[in-house]
C-alpha positions in Angstrom: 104.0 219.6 104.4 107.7 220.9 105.7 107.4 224.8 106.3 109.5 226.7 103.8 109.4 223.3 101.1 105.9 224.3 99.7 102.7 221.5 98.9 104.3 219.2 96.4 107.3 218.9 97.8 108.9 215.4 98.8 111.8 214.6 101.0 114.7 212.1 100.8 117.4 211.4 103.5 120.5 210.0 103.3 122.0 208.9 106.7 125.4 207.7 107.5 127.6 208.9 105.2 130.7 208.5 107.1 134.8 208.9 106.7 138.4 209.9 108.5 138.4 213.6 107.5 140.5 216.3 109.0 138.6 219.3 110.1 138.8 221.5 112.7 140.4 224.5 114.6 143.4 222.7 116.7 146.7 221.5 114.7 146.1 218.1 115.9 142.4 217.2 114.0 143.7 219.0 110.7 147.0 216.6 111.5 145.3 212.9 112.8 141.8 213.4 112.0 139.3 211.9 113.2 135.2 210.6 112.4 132.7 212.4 111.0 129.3 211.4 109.5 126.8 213.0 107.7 123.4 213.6 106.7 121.3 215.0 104.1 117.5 215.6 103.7 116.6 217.0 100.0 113.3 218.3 99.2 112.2 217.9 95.3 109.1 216.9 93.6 109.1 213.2 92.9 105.9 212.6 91.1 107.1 212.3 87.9 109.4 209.5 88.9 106.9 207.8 91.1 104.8 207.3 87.6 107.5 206.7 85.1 109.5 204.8 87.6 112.6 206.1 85.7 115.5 207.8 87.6 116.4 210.3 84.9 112.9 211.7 86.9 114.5 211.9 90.1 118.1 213.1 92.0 120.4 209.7 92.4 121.0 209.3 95.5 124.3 207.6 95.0 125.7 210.8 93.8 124.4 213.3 96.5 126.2 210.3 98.9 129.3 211.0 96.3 129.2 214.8 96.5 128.8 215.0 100.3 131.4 212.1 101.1 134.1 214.0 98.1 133.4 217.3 100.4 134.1 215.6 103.9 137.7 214.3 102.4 138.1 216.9 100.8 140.5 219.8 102.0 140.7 220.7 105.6 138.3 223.5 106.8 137.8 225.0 110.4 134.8 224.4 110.8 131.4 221.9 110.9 129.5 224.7 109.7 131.7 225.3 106.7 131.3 221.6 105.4 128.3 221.7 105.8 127.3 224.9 104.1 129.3 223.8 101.1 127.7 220.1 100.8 124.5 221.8 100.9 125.0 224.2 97.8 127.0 221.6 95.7 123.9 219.5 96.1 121.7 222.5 95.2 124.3 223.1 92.3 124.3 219.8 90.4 120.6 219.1 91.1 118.5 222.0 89.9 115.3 220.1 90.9 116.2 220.1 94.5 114.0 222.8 96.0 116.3 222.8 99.7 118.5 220.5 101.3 119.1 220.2 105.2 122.8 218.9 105.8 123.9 217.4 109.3 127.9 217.0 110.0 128.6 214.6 112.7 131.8 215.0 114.6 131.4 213.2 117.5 135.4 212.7 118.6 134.8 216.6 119.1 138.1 217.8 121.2 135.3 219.1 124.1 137.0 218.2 127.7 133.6 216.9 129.1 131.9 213.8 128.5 129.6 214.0 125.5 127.6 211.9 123.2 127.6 213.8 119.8 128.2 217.3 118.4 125.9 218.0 115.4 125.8 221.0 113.0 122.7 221.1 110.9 122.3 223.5 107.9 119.1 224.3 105.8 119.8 225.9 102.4 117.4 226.2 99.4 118.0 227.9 96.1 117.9 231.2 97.0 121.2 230.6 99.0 122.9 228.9 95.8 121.6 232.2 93.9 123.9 234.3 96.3 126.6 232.4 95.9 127.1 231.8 92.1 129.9 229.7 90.6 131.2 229.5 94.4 130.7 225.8 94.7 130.7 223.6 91.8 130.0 219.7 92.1 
């Protein structure tokens, strides 16, 4: 059991979702771009499907892979944090099943003067967040 994702909770990742997007603070990333990847754990309950073996039971993973690659090309934001705060309660949005999500951005051609490997922004949100926000962030 996950803290905060309850007994019967199950969880899926997605890894590697990946595209030339153009976020960022400096002129030059909203201008050139650069890579980003990301990914997303979702926590839901996937009993049902695991007996019916029927994916109207479950969340398809293709789309979640849709909505999070549509938000990473989508308009240019400032910052990691943003995208991923938004991918996170679209996901929560279109899949009312989906009991938290846990979104990673990826930006590792970060403009940072030192040598580095990575720079990662995780975000956890569950349905309490989408209930603060409603209508914000539609799928």
């Amino acid at each position: 059991m996950n803290p905060g994702t309850g007994p019967s909770l199950d969880r899926v990742d997605l890894t590697g979702i990946s595209a030339h997007a153009y976020h960022g603070v400096e002129d030059f990333e909203k201008k050139d771009g650069q890579p980003f990847s990301v990914d997303v754990s979702f926590w839901l309950d996937t009993r049902q499907a695991g007996s019916s073996d029927d994916l109207c039971h479950t969340v398809n993973y293709a789309e979640v892979a849709d909505i999070a690659y549509r938000v990473l090309t989508g308009p240019s934001l400032n910052l990691v944090e943003t995208l991923a705060h938004r991918i996170a309660l679209r996901i929560l949005q279109k899949y009312p099943p989906t009991q938290r999500v846990d979104v990673c951005v990826h930006k590792p051609s970060a403009p940072i003067e030192v040598p580095f490997g990575d720079v990662a922004v995780t975000v956890s949100r569950t349905r309490d967040d989408l209930a603060s926000a409603p209508g914000q962030y539609s799928a």
